[in-house]
C-alpha positions in Angstrom: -116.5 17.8 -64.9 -113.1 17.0 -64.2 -110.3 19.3 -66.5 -107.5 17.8 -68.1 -105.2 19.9 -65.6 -107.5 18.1 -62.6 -106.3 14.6 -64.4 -103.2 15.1 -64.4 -103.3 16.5 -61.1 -104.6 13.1 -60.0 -102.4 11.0 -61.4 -99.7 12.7 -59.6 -101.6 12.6 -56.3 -101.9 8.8 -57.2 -98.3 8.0 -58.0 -97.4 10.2 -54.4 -100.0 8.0 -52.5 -98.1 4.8 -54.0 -94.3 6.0 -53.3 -95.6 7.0 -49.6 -97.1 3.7 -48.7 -94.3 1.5 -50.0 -91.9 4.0 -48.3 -93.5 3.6 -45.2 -93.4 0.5 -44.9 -90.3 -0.2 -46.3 -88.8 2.1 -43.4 -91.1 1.1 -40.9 -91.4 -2.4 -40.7 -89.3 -4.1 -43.0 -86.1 -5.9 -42.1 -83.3 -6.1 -44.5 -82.7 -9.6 -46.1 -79.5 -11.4 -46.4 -79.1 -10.4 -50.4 -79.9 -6.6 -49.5 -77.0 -6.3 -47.1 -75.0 -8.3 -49.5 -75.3 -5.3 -52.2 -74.4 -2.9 -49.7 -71.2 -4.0 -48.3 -69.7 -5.1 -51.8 -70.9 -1.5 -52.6 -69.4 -0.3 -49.2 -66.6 -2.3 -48.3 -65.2 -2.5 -51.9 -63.5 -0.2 -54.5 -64.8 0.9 -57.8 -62.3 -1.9 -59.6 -62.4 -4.6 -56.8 -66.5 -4.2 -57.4 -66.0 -5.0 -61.2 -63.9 -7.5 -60.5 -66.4 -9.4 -58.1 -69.2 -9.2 -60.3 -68.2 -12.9 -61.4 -69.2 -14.1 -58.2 -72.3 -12.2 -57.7 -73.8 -13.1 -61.0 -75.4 -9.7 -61.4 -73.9 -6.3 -63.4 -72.6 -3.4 -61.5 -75.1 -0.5 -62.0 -76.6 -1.8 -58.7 -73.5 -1.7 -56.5 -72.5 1.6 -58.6 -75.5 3.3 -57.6 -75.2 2.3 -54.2 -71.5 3.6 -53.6 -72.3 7.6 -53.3 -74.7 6.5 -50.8 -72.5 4.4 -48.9 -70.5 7.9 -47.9 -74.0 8.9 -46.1 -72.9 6.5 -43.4 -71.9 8.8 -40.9 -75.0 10.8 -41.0 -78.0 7.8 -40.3 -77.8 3.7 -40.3 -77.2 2.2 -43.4 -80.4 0.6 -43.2 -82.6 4.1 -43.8 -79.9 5.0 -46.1 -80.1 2.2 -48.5 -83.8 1.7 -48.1 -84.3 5.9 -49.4 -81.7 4.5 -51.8 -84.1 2.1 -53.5 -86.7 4.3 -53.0 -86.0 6.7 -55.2 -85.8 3.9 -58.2 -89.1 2.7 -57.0 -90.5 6.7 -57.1 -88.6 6.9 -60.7 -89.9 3.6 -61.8 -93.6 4.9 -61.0 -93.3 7.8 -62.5 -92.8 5.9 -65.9 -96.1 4.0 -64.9 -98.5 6.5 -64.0 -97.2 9.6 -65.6 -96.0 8.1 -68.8 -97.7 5.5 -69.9 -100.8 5.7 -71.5 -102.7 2.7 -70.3 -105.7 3.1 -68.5 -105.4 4.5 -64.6 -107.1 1.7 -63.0 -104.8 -0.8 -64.9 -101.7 1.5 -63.0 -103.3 0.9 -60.2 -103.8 -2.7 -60.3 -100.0 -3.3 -61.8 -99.1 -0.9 -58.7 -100.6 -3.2 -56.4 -99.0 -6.8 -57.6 -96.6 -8.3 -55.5 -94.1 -7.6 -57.6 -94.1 -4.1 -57.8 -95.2 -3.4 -54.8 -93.8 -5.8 -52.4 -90.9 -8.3 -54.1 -89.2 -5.0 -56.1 -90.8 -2.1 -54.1 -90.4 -3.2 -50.3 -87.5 -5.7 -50.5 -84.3 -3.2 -51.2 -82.8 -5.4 -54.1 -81.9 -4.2 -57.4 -84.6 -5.6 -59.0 -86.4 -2.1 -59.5 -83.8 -1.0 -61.2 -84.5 -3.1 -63.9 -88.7 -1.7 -64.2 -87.1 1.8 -64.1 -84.8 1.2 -67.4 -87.5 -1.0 -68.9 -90.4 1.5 -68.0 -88.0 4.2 -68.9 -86.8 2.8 -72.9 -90.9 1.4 -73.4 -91.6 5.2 -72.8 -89.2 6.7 -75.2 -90.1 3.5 -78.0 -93.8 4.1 -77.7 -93.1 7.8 -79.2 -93.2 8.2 -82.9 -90.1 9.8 -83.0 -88.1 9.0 -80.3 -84.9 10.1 -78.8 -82.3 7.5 -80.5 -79.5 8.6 -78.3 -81.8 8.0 -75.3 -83.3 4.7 -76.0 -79.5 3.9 -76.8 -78.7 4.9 -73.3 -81.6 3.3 -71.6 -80.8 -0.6 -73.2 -77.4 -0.3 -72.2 -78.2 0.4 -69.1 -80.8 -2.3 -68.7 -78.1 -4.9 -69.4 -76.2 -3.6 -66.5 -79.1 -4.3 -64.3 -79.6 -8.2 -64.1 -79.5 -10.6 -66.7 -83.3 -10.6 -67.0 -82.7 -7.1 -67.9 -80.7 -8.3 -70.9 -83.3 -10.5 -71.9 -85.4 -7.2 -71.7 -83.2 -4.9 -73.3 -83.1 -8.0 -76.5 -86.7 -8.1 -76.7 -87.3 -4.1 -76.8 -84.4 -3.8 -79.5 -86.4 -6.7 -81.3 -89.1 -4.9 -81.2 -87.3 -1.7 -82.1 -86.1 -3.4 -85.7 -89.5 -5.0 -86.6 -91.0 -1.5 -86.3 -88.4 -0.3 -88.2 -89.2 0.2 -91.9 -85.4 0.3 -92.7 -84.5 -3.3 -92.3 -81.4 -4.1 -91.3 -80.0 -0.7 -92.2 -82.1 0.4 -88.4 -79.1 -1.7 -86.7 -76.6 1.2 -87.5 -78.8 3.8 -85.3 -77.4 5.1 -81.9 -80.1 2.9 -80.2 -78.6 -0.6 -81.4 -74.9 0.7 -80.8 -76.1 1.3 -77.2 -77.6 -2.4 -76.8 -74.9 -4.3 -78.3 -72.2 -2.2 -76.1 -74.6 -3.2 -72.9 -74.6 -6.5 -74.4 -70.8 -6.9 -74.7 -70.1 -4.7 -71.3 -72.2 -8.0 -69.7 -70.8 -10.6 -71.0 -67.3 -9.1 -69.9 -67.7 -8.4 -66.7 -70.6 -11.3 -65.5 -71.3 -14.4 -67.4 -69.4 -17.0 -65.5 -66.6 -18.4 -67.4 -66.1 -21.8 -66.3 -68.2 -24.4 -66.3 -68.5 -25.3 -62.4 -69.4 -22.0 -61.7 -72.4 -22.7 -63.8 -72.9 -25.9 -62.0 -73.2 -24.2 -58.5 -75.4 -21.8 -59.8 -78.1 -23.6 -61.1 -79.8 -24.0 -57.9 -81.6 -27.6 -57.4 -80.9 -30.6 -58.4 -83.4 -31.4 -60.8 -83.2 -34.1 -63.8 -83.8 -32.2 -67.3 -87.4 -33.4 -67.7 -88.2 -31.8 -64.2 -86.5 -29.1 -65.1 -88.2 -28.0 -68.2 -91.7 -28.3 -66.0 -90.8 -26.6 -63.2 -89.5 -23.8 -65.5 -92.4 -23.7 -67.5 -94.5 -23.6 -64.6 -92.8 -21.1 -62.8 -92.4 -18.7 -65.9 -96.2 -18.8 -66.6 -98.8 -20.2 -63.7 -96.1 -18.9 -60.5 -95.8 -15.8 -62.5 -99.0 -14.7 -63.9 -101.6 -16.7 -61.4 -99.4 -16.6 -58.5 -100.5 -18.2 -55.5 -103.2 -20.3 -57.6 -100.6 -23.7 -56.5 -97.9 -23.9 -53.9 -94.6 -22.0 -54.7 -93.4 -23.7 -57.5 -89.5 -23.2 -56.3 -90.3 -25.1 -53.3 -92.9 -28.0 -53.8 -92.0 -28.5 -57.6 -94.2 -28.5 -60.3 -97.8 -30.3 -60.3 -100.7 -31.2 -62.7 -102.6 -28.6 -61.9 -99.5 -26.2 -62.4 -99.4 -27.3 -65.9 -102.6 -27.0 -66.9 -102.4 -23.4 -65.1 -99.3 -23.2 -66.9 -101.1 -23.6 -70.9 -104.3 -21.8 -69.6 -101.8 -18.5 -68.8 -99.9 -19.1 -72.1 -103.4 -18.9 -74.3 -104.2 -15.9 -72.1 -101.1 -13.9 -73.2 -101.4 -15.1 -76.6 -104.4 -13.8 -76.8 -103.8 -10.5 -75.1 -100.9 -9.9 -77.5 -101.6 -12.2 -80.7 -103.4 -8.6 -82.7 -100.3 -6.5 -82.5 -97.8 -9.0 -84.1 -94.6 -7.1 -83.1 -95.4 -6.7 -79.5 -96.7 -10.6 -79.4 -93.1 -11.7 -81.3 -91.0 -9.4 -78.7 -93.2 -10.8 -75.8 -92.3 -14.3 -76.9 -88.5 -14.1 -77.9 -88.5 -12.5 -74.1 -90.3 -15.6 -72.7 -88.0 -17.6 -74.6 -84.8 -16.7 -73.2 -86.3 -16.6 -69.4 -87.0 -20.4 -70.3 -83.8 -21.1 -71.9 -82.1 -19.5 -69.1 -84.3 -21.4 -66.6 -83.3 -24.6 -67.9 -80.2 -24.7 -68.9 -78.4 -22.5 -66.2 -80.7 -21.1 -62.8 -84.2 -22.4 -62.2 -85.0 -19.3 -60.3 -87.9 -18.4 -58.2 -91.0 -16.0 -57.8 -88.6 -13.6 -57.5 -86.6 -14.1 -60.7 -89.8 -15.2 -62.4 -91.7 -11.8 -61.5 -89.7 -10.1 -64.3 -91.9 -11.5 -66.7 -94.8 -9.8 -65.4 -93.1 -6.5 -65.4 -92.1 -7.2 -69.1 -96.1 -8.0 -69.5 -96.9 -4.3 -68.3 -94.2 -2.6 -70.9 -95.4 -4.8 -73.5 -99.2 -3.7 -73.0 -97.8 -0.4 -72.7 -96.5 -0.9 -76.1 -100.0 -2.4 -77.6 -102.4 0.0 -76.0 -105.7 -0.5 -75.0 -108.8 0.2 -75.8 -111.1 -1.0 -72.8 -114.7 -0.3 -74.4 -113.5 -2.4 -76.9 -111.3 -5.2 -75.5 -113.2 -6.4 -72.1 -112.0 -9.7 -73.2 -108.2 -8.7 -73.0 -108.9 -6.5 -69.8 -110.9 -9.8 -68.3 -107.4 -11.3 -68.6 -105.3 -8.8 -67.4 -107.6 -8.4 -64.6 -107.1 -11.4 -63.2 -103.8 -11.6 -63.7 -103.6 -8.8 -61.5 -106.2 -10.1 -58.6 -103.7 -13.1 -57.9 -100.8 -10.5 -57.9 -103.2 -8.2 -55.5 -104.4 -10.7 -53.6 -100.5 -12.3 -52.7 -99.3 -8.8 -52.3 -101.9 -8.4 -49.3 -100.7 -11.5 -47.5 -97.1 -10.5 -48.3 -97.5 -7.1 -47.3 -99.8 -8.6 -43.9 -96.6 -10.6 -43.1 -94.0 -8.4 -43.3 -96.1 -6.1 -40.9 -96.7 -8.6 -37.8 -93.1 -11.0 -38.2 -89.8 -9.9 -38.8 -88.4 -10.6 -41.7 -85.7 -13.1 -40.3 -84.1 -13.3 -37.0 -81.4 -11.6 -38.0 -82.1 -7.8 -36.6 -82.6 -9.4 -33.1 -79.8 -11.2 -33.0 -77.4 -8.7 -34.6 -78.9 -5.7 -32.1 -78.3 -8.2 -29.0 -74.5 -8.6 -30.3 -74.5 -4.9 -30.3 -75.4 -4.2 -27.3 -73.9 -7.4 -25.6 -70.4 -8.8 -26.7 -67.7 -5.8 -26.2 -66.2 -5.0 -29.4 -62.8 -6.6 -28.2 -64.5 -10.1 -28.1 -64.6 -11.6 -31.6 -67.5 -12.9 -33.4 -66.7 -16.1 -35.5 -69.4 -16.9 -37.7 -70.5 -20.3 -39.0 -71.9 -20.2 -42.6 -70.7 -16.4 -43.8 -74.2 -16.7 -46.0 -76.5 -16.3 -43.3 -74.2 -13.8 -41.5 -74.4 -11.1 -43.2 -77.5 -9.4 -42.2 -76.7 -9.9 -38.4 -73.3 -7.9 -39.1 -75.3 -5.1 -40.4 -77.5 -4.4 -37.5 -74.4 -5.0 -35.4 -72.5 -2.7 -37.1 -69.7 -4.6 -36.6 -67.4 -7.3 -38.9 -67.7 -11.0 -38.0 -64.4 -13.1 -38.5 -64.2 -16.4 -40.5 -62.5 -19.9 -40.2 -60.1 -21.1 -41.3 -58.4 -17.5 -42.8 -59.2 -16.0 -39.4 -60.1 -12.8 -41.6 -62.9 -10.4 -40.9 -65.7 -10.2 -43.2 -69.0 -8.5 -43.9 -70.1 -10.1 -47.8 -70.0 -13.4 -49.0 -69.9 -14.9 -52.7 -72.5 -17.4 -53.6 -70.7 -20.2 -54.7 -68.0 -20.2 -51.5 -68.3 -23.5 -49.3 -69.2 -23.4 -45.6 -66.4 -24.6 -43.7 -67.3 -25.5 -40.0 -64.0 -25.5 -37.7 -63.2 -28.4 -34.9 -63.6 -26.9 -31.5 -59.4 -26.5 -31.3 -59.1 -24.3 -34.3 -61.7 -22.2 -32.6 -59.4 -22.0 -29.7 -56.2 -21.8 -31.6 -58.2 -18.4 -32.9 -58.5 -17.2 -29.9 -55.3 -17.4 -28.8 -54.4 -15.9 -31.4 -56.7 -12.9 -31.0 -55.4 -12.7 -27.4 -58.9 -13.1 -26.0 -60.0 -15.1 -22.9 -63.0 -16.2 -25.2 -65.4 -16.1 -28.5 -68.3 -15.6 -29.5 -69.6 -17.8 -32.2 -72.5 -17.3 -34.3 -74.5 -20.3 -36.5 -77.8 -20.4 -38.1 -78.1 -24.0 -36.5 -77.9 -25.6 -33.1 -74.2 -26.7 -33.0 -73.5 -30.7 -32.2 -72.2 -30.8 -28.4 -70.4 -34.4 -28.9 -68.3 -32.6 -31.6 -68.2 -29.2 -29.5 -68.8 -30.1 -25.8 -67.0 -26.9 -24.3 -68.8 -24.5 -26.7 -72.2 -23.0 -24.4 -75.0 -22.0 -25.7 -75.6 -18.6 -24.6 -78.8 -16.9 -26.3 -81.1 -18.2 -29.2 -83.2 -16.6 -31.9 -85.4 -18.9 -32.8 -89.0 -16.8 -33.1 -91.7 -16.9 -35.7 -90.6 -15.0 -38.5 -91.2 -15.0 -42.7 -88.3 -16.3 -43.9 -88.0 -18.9 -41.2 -84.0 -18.2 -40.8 -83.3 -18.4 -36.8 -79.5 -17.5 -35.0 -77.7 -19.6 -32.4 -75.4 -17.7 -30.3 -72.3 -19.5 -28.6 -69.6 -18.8 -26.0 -66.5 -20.2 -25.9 -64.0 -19.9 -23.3 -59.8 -20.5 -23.4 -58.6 -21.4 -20.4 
């Protein structure tokens, strides 16, 4: 018979089996994205107020690029790429924790939520900030769930969760909803701690990220869809690409279908069914769903990746219900298969990262490394798919027309590609015999005929990004 002390003992060795195997192969095989890199050099390359006041480009709070900065100083003793990958890490091992230590849902539910490919591959392998937002969510969830909780800590915890993403906010409304309809005090519970914290978080967002002029919007919306498409592929990608993922192709890219749809409604009677007995948990589920649609629609379409937040807001809400599996087989039929799609992409994900690279970019920023002398500049063509090649060549790049050397970008910038004489007005300028010019396509030789293409990167890998390298010489 196992002890109670032998439980808990397992649940540890669980959560340290978990926290190895994405840390392995997070440090082992995967290759940092463009948007990973991105958070590091703003958090590297910047200071404390000049990353505050770019937050209006990047569109996401600081806590990210805050917690990043200490490590940032760790430079000098390993590549940035271990350093921000144990970086992330330790969020993912923190944001476990909450899971299997804390919450009092059934272990093989844990498990299951542990293997989706959102927690274990989209937020747990991919070093984005993402996880930052299940560690504050798991975290306040944990201290709600209590009968009497720490006020000054949940406080804490949902301002801190609106300066993780904006999905985050939408996280932090719903648990402080939920917070006041379990409140017996009515409106009198707004004046605790815990409420003072969220509508600080609250105000510290809007301040320092929610884009202030209407363009900005525009550019940020992602495709160009008409309304009536974008209310479907919204819907779709909020219920069916979130909760049945890989049941139709990705919703971001193919657009919605029929079948998506009627996925769509079937997902939507699931969780309403999960949810519908407990009525605040099923009310703070759905004011959460409603702003990820609203949101959606009216300003950033998203995709699987923005999406997957509402599955990790599923978990803290069923944390919040509790279970009862001898009694509920209908609810954990639902939940199961919710989580069989998530396993069953997570295994292809995971299966893919393994055997391709991620992008091209490692390759190509290693051979620049080890083959263009650092006195020979690098111009890069399209600063947005740069980035990761300057960090594996640990080395700046240079843009046109400022002639200025850069390592981040900001979303909404234009790509400005120079004529062939500007290129060679730079390198006069630099003093160089020559360039090197980096683009993420083949460059036109009627428009460039001097320009020589010296080494491509053009293999199979998952993101389907490739890197043209260039030489050209001033006579």
């Amino acid at each position: 018979m196992i002890t109670d002390t032998g439980k808990k003992y397992s649940i540890y060795a669980v959560w340290a089996v978990f926290v190895f195997l994405i840390g392995y192969i997070k440090l082992s095989y995967h290759e940092l994205w463009k948007d990973e890199w991105q958070a590091w050099f703003v958090a590297s390359d910047k200071s404390l107020g000049q990353i505050f006041s770019f937050l209006y480009y990047e569109g996401h709070p600081a806590l990210w690029y805050l917690y990043l900065k200490p490590f940032t100083f760790l430079q000098s003793l390993a590549n940035p790429v271990s350093i921000m990958s144990i970086a992330h890490l330790v969020t993912v091992a923190l944001g476990l924790y909450f899971l299997f230590i804390r919450f009092r849902l059934p272990l093989f539910l844990k498990i299951f939520f542990a293997l989706s490919y959102f927690l274990f591959f989209e937020y747990g392998i991919v070093n984005r900030g993402y996880f930052m937002v299940i560690l504050m969510t798991f975290w306040v969830t944990s201290l709600i769930s209590q009968e009497h909780n720490n006020k000054l800590y949940a406080g804490l915890g949902l301002f801190l969760l609106c300066q993780t993403e904006v999905y985050g906010v939408f996280m932090a409304i719903a648990l402080g909803f939920y917070i006041y309809l379990k409140s017996k005090s009515g409106l009198d519970r707004l004046k605790n701690i815990d409420f003072y914290g969220l509508a600080l978080g609250l105000l510290v967002f809007l301040i320092s990220v929610f884009p202030r002029v209407s363009g900005h919007v525009g550019k940020t919306r992602g495709k160009d869809l008409s309304f009536i498409d974008t209310i479907l592929t919204s819907l779709q990608g909020n219920l069916s690409n979130t909760y049945l993922l890989g049941s139709t192709p990705d919703t971001f890219t193919v657009g919605w279908t029929a079948i998506g749809l009627v996925l769509s409604i079937l997902c939507l009677g699931g969780l309403i069914y999960v949810f519908y007995k407990d009525k605040m948990v099923w009310k703070s589920f759905l004011a959460f769903l409603a702003m990820m649609l609203i949101f959606s629609i009216f300003f950033f379409v998203g995709g699987v990746r923005q999406w997957g937040m509402g599955f990790v807001f599923f978990v803290a809400m069923l944390e919040l219900r509790g279970m009862d599996i001898r009694k509920e087989c209908g609810v954990a039929g639902i939940i199961i298969t919710f989580c069989m799609f998530g396993l069953i992409h997570n295994v292809k994900a995971v299966r893919e990262d393994i055997r391709l690279p991620f992008t091209n970019a490692k390759k190509t920023g290693l051979f620049i490394r080890d083959k263009v002398p650092a006195k020979v500049p690098v111009v890069a063509i399209n600063k947005f798919e740069a980035t990761p090649v300057i960090g594996y060549a640990g080395r700046k790049f240079y843009e046109l027309p400022a002639g200025a050397e850069f390592s981040y970008f900001r979303w909404v910038d234009k790509i400005y590609l120079p004529t062939e004489n500007e290129l060679k007005l730079f390198a006069r300028y630099k003093g160089v015999g020559g360039i090197t010019i980096l683009t993420p396509k083949p460059l036109d030789n009627t428009r460039f005929p001097n320009v020589k293409l010296w080494q491509k990167f053009d293999e199979e890998n998952y993101k389907k990004e490739n890197y043209f390298l260039y030489t050209l010489p001033v006579k």
